[in-house]
Backbone as a ProteinNet text record, in pm:
[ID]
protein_1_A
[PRIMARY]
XXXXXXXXXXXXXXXXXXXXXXXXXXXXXXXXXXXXXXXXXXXXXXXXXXXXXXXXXXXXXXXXXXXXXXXXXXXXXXXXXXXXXXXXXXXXXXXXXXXXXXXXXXXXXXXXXXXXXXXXXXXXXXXXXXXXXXXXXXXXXXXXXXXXXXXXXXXXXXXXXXXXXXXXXXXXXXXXXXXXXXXXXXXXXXXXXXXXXXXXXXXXXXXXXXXXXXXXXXXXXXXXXXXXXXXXXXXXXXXXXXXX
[TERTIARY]
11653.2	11794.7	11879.7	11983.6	12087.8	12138.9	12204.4	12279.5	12401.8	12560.8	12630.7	12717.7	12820.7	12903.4	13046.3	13081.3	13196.2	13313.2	13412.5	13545.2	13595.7	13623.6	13699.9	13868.1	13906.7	14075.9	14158.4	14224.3	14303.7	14422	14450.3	14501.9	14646.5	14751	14905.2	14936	15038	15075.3	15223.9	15263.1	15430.5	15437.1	15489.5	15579.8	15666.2	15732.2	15859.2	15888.2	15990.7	15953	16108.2	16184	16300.1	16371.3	16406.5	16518.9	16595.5	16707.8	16837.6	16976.3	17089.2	17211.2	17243.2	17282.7	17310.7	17427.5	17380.4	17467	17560.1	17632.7	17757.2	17825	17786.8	17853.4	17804.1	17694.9	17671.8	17595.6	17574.4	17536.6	17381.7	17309.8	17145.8	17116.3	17007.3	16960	16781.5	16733.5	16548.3	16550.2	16420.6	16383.6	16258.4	16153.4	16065.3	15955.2	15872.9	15802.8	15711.3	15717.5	15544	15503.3	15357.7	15304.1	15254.3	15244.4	15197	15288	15353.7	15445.8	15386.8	15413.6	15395.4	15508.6	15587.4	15726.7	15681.3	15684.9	15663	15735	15843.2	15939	15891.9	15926.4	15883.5	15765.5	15638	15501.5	15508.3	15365.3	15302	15326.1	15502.9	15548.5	15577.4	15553.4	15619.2	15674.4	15746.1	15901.7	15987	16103.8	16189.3	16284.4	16268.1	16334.8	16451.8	16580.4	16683.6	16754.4	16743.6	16778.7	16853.6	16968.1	17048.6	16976.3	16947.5	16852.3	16901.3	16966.6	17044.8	16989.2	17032.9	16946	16971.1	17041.8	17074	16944.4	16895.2	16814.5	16891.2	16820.8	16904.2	17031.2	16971	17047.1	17129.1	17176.7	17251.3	17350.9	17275.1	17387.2	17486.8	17439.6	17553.9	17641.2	17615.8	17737.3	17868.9	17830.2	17886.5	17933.3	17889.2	17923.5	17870.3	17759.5	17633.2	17588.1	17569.9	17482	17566.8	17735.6	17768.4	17676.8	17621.1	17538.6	17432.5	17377	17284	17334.7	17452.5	17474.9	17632.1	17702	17825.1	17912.8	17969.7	18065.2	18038.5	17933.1	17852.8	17954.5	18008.5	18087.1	18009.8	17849.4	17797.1	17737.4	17745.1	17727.5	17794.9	17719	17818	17771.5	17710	17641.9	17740.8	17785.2	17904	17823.1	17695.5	17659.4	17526	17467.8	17360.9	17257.8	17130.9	17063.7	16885.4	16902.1	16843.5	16818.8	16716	16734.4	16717.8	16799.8	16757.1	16721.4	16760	16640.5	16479.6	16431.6	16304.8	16247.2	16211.7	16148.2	16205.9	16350	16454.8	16423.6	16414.9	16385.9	16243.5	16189.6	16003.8	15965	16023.9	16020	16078	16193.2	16280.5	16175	16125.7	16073.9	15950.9	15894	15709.6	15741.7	15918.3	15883.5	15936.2	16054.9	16058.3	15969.7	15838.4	15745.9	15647.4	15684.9	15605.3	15503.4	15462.7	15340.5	15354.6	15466.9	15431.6	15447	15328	15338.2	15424.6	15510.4	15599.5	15536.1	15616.9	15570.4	15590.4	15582.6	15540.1	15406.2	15424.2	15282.5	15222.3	15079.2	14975.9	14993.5	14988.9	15019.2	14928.5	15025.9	14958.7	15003.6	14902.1	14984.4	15044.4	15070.4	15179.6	15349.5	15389.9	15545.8	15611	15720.9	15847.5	15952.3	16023.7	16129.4	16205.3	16240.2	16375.8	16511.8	16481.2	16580.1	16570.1	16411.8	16419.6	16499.6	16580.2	16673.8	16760.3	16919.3	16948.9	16984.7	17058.6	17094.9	17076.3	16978.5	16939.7	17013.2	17165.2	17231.8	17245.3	17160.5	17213.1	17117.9	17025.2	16936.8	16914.3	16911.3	16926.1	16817.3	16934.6	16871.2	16649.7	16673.1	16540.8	16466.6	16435.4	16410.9	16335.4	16418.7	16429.1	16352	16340.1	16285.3	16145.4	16143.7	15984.5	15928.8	15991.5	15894.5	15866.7	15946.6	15931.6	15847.1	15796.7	15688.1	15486.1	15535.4	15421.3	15401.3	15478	15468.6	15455.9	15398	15409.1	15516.4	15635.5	15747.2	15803.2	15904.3	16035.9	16105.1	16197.5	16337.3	16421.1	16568.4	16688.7	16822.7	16864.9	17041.8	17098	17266.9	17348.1	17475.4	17512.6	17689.8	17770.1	17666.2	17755.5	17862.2	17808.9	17783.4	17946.9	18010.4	18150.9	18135.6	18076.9	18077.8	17982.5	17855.9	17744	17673.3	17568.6	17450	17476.2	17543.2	17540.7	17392.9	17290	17163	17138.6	17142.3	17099.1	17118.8	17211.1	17263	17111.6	17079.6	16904.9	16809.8	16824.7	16704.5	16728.6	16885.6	16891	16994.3	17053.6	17136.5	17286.4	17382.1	17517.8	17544	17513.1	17522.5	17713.1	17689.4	17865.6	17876.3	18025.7	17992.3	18095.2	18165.6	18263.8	18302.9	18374.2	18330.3	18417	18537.8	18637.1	18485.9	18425.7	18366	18244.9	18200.2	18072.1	18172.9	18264.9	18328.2	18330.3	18394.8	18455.2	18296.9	18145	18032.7	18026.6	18007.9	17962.1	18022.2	18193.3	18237	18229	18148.3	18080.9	17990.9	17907	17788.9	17638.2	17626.1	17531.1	17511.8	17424.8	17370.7	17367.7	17405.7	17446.4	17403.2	17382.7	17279.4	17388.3	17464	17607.3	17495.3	17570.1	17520.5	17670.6	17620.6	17675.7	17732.8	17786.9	17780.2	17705.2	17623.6	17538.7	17496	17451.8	17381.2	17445.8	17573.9	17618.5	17646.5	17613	17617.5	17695.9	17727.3	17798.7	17749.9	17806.4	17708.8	17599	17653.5	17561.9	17518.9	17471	17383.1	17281.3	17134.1	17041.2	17027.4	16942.9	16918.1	16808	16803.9	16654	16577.7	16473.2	16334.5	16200.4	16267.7	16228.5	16240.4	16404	16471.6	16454.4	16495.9	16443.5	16534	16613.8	16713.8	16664.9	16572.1	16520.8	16361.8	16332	16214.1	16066.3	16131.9	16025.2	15916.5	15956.3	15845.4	15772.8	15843.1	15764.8	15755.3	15734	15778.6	15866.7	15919.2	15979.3	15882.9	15799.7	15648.8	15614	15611.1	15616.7	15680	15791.1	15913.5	15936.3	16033.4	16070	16160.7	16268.2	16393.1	16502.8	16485	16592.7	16601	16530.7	16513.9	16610.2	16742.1	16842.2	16812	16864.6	16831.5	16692.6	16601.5	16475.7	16343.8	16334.4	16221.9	16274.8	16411	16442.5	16413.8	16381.1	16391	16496.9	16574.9	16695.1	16861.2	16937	17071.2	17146	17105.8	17189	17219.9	17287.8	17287.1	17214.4	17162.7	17079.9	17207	17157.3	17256.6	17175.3	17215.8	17133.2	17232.4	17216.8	17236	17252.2	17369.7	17362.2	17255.3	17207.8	17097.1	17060.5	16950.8	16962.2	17042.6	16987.8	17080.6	17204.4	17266.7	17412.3	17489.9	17409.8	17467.6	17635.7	17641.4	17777.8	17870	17856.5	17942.3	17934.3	17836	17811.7	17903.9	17912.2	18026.1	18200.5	18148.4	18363.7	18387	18263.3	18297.4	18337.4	18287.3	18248.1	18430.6	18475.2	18599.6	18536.7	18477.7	18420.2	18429.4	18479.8	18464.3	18331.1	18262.2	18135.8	18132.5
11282.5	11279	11265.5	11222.4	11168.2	11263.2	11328.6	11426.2	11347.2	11372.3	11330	11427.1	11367.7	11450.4	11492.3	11614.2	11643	11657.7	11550.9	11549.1	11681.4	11703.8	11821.6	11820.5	11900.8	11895	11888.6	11805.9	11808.1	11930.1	12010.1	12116.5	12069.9	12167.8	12124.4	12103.4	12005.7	12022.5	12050.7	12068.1	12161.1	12183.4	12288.4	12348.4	12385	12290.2	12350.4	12479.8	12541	12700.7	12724.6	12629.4	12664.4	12549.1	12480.2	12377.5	12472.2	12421.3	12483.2	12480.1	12556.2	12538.6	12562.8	12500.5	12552.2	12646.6	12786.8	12885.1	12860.6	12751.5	12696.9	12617.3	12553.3	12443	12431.7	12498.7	12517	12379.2	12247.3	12137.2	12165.1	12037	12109.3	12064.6	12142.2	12106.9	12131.9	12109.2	12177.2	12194.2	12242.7	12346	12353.8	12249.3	12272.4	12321.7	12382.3	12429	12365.2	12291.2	12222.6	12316.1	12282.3	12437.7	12354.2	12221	12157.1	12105.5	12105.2	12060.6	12057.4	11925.6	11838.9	11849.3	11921.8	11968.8	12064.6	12023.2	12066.9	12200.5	12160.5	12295.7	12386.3	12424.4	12482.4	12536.8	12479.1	12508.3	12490.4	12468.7	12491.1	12514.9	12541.5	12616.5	12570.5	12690	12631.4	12568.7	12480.9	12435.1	12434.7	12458.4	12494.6	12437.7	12322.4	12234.6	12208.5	12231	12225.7	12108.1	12037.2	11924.9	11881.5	11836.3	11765.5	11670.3	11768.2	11708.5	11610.5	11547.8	11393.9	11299.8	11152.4	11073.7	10973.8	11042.9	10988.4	11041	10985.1	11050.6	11093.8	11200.8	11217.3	11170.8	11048.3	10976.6	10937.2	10914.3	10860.6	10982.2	11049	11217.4	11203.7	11237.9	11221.9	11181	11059.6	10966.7	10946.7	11019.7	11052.5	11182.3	11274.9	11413.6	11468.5	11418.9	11530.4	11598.3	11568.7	11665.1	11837.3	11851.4	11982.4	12048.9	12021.5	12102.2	12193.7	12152.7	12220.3	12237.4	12204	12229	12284.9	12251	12377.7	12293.4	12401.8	12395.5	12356.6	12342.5	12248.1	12184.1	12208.1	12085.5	11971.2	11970.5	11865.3	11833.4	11879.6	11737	11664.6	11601.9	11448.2	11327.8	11352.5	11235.5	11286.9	11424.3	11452.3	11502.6	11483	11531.6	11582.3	11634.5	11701.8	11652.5	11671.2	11661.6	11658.4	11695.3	11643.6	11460.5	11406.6	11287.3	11257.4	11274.7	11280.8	11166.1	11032.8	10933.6	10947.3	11038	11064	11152.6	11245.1	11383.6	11396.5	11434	11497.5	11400.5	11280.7	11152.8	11127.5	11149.4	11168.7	11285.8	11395.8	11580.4	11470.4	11447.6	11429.2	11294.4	11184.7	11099.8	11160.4	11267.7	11297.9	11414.6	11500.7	11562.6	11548	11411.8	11271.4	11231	11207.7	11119.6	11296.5	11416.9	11497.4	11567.6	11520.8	11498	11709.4	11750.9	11909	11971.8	12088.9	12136.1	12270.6	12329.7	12385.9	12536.3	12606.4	12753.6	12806.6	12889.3	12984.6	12908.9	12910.5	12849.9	13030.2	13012.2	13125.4	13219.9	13330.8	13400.4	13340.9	13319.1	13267	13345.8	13350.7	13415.8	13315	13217.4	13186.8	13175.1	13122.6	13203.8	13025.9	13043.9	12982	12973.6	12849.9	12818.3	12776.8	12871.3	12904.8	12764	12634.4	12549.4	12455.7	12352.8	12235.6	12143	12146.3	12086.2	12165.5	12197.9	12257.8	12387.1	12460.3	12549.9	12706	12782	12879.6	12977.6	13000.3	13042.7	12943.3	12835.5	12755.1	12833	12889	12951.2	13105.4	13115.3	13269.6	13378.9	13477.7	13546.2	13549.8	13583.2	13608.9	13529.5	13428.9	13309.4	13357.6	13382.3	13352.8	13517.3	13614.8	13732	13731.8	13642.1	13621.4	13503.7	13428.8	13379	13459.8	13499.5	13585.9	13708.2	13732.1	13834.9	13747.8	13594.4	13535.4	13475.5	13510.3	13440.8	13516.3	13523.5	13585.7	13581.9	13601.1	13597.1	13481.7	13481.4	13368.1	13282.1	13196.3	13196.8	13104.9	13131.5	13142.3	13127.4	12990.3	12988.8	12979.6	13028.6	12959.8	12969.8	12855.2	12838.4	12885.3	12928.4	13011.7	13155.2	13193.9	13346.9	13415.5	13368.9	13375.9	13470.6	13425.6	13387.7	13412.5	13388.1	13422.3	13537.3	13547.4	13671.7	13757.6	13903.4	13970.7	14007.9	14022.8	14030.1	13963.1	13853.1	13675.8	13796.4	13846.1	13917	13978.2	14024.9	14102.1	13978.2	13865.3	13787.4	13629	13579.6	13475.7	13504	13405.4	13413.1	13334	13370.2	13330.3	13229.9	13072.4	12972.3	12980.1	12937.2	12868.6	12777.3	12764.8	12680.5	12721.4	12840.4	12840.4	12997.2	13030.9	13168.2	13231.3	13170.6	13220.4	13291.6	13146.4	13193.5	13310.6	13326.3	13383.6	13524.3	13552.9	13692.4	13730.3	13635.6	13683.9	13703.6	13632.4	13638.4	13809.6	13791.8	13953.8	14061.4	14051.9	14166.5	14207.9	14108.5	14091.2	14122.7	14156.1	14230.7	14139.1	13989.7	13892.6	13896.1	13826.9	13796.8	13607.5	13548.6	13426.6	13352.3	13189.4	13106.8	12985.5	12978	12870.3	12776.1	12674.1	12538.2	12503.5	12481.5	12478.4	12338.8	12291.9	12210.2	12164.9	12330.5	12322.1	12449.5	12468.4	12633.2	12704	12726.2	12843	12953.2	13081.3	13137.6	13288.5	13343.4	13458.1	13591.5	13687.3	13829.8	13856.9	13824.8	13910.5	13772.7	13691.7	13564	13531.4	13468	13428.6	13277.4	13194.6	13061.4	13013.9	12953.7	12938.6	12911	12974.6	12942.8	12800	12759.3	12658.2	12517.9	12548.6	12420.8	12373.9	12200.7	12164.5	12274	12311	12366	12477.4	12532.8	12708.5	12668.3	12583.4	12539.1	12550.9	12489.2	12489.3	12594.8	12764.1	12808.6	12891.3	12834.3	12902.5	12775.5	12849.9	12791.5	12891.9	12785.6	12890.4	12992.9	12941.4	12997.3	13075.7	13085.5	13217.7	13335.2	13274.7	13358	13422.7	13368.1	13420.7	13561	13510.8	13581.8	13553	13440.4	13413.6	13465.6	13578.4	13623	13684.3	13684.4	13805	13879.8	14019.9	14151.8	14216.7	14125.6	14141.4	14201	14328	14368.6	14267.6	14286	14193.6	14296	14221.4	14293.1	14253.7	14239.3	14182	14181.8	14250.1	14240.5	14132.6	14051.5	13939.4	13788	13681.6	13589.9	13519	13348.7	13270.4	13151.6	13078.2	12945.8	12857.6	12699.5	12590.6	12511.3	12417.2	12299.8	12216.9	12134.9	12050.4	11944.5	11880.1	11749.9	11714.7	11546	11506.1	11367.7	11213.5	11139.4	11138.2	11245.2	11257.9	11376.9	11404.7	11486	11469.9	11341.5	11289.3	11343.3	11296.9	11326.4	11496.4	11549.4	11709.4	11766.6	11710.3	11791	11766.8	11655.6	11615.2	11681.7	11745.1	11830.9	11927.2	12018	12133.5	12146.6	12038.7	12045.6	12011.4	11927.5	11896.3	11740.8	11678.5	11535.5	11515.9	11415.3	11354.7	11274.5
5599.4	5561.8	5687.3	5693.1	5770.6	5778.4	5914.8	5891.6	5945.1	5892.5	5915.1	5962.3	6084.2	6144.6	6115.8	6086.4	6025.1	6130.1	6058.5	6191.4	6211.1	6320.6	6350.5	6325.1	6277.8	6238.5	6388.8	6386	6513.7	6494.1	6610.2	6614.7	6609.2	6546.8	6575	6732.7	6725.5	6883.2	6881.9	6717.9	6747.9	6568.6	6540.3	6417.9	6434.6	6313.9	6253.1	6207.5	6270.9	6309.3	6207.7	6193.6	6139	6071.9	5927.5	5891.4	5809.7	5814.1	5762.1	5852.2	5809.5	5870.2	6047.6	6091.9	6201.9	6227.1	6332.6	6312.9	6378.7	6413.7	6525.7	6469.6	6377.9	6311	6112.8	6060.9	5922	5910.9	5984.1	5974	5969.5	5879.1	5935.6	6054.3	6106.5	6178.7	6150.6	6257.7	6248	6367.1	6414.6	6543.4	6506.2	6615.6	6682.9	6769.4	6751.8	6870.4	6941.3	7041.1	7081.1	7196.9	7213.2	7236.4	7399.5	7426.1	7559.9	7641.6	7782.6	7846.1	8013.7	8059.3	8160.2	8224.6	8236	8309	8417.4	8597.8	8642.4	8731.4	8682.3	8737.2	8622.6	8507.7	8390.4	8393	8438.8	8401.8	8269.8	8188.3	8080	7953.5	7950.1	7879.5	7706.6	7598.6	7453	7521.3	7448.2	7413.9	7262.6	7281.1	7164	7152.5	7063.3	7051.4	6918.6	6923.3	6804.1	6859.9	6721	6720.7	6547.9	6584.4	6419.3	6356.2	6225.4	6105.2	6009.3	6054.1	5992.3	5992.7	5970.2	5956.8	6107.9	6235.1	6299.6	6450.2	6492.5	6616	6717.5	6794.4	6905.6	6985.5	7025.2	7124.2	7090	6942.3	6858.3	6816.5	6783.3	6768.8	6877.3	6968.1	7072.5	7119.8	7107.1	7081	6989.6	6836.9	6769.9	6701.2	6826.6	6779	6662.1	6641.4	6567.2	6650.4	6753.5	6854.9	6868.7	6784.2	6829	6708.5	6620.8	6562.3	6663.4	6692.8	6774.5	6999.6	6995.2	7187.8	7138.4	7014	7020.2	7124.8	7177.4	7271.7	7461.8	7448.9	7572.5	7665.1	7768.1	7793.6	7846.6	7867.7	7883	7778.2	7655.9	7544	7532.8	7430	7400.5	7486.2	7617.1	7730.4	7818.3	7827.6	7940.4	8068.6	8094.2	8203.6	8177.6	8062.3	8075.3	8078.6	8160.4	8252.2	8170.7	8020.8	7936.3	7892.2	7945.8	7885.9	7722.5	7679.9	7549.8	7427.1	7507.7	7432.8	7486.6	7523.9	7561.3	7459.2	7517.3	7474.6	7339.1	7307.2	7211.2	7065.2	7114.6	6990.9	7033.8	7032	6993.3	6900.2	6939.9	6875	6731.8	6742.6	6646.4	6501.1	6581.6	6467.2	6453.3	6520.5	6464.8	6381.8	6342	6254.8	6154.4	6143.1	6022.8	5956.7	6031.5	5979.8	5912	5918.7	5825.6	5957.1	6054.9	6156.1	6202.3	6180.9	6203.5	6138.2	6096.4	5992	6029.9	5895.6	5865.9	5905.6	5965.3	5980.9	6144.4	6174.1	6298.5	6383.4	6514.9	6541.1	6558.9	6599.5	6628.6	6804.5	6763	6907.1	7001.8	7167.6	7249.6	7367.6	7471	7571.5	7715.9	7638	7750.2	7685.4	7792.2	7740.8	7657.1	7657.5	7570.6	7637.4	7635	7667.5	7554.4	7557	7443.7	7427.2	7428.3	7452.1	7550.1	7514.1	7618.7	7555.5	7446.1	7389.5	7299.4	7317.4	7194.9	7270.4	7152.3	7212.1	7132.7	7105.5	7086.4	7001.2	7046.6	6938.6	6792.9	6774.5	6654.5	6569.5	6624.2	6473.5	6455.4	6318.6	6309.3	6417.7	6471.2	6561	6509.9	6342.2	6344.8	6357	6374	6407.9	6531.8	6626.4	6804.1	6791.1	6743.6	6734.8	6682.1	6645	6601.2	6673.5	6758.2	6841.5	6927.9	6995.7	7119	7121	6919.8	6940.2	6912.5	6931.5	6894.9	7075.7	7148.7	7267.3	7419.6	7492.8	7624.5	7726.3	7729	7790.5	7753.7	7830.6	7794.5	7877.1	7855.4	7928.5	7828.7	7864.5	7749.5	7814.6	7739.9	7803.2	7628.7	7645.7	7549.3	7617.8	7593.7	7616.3	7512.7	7424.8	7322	7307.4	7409	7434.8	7412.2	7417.6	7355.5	7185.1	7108.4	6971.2	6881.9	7003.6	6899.4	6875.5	6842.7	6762.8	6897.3	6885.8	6997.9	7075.7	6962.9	6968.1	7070.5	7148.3	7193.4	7322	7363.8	7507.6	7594.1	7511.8	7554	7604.1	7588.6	7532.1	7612.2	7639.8	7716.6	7817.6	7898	7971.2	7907.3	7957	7960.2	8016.6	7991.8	8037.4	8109	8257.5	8299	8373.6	8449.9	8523.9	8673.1	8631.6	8726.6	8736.5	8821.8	8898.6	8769.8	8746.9	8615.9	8499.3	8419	8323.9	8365.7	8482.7	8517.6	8526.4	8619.3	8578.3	8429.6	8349.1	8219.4	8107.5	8131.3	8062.2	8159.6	8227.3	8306.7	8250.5	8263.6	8235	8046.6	7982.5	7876.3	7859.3	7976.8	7950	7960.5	8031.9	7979	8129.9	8152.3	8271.5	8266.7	8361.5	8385.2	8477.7	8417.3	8478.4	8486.5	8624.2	8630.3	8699.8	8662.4	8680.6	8817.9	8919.8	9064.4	9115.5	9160.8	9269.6	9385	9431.8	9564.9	9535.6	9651.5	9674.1	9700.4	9738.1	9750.6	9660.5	9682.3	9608.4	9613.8	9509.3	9513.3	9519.5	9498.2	9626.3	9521.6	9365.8	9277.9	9209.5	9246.8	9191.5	9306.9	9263.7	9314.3	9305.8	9415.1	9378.2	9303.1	9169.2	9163.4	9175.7	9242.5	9313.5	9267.8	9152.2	9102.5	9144.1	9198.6	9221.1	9323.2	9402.4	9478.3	9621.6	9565.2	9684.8	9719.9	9617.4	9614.4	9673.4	9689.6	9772.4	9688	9554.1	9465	9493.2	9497.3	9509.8	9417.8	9297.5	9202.4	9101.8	8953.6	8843.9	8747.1	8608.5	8501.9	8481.8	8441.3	8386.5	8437.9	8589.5	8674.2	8691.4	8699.4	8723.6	8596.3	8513.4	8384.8	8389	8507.8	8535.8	8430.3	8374.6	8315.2	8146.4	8102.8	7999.4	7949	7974.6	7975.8	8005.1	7953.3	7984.8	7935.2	7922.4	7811.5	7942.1	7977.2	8123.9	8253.2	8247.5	8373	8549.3	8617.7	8780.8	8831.3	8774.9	8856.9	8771.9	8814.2	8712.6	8765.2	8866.4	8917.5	8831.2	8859.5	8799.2	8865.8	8814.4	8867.5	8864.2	8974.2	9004.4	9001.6	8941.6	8945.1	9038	9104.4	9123.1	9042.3	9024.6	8912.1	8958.2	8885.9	8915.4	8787.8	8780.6	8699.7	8709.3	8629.2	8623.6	8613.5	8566.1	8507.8	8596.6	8714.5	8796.9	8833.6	8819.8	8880.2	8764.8	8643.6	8552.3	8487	8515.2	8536.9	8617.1	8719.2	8825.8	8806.1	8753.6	8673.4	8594.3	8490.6	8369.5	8417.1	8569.1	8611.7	8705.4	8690.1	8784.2	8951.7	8943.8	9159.8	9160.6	9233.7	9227.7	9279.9	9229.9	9246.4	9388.3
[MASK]
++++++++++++++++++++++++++++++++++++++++++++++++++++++++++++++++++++++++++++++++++++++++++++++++++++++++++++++++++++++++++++++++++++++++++++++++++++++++++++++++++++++++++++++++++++++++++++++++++++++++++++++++++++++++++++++++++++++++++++++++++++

């Protein structure tokens, strides 16, 4: 008798962890998880991806202001600067979970960590959502520009996205810990540079580090500063008030 060989099931490489309203705008959206990433500042990391569940893709959202479903009040949405390419990555996530290709649910506990928002912005989905990944996953990291407005919960868990010493006082004396997107390196008494970046002398990774968790086992009550960079650096810094 012939013995014949039985295919092996190919494993998920992202679930849909969340469809429904977005908590910033009520619009749908969905939210992604893929569990493999080739991002070398980042390391290894999930990724968590919210993206507007319309019939428009990414790149196309943006242009037409679907994209505030899931980035809100961003002043770099819209193509105003942010540093996301998002006819890439954002519209690939977006047509493989059109076409059905991830299955619906929680992925399986892993112990590496999550990045809370390689697209999208974290306050769009219900806190429990973001509370149950973070107990299927080995650490984190987390921005929202929301932080004004949204799930007070989010304060423990990401950072206070800004861009200017005004908003970074007014997120602080709020209680968040804050990740301003800079001009350069300079930095202020109670902010750090991040060690990721090319300016911070690439000496770590996200994946390593995983400072930027909010207040979630942090070593540090300071803020983190980026460098703006990225194709759209130029128009990042006009948003930010710096001429390019």
């Amino acid at each position: 008798m012939t013995k014949t060989k039985t295919a092996k099931a190919k494993k998920p490489t992202g679930y849909v962890v969340y469809e429904g309203p977005s908590a910033l705008t009520r619009e749908p959206i969905v939210a992604v998880v893929t569990l493999k990433s080739d991002n070398g500042k980042t390391g290894d990391m999930a990724q968590l991806w919210i993206i507007a569940n319309g019939d428009e893709k990414p790149s196309d959202a943006l242009k037409t202001g679907g994209d505030k479903a899931v980035c809100g009040d961003c002043p770099f949405a819209g193509g105003k600067g942010c540093y996301v390419n998002v006819g890439q990555a954002p519209n690939a996530v977006y047509r493989t979970a059109k076409a059905g290709k991830y299955p619906h649910g929680m992925p399986p506990a892993t112990p590496k960590a999550i990045r809370l928002g390689a697209y999208g912005d974290p306050a769009a989905l219900p806190f429990e959502v973001i509370a149950e990944l973070l107990r299927r996953f080995d650490g984190h990291t987390g921005y929202t520009h929301s932080w004004k407005t949204c799930d007070a919960r989010l304060q423990g868990v990401v950072m206070a996205s800004v861009e200017t010493a005004e908003t970074t006082a007014a997120a602080t004396q709020a209680g968040w810990r804050t990740a301003r997107v800079a001009p350069d390196a300079t930095l202020a008494a109670n902010e750090f540079l991040c060690p990721a970046t090319t300016e911070g002398g690439k000496r770590t990774t996200c994946e390593a580090c995983q400072l930027c968790n909010g207040k979630s086992a942090m070593s540090t009550p300071k803020g983190v500063v980026f460098p703006a960079h990225g194709s759209r650096k130029s128009t990042a810094l006009i948003q930010i008030g710096v001429a390019a």
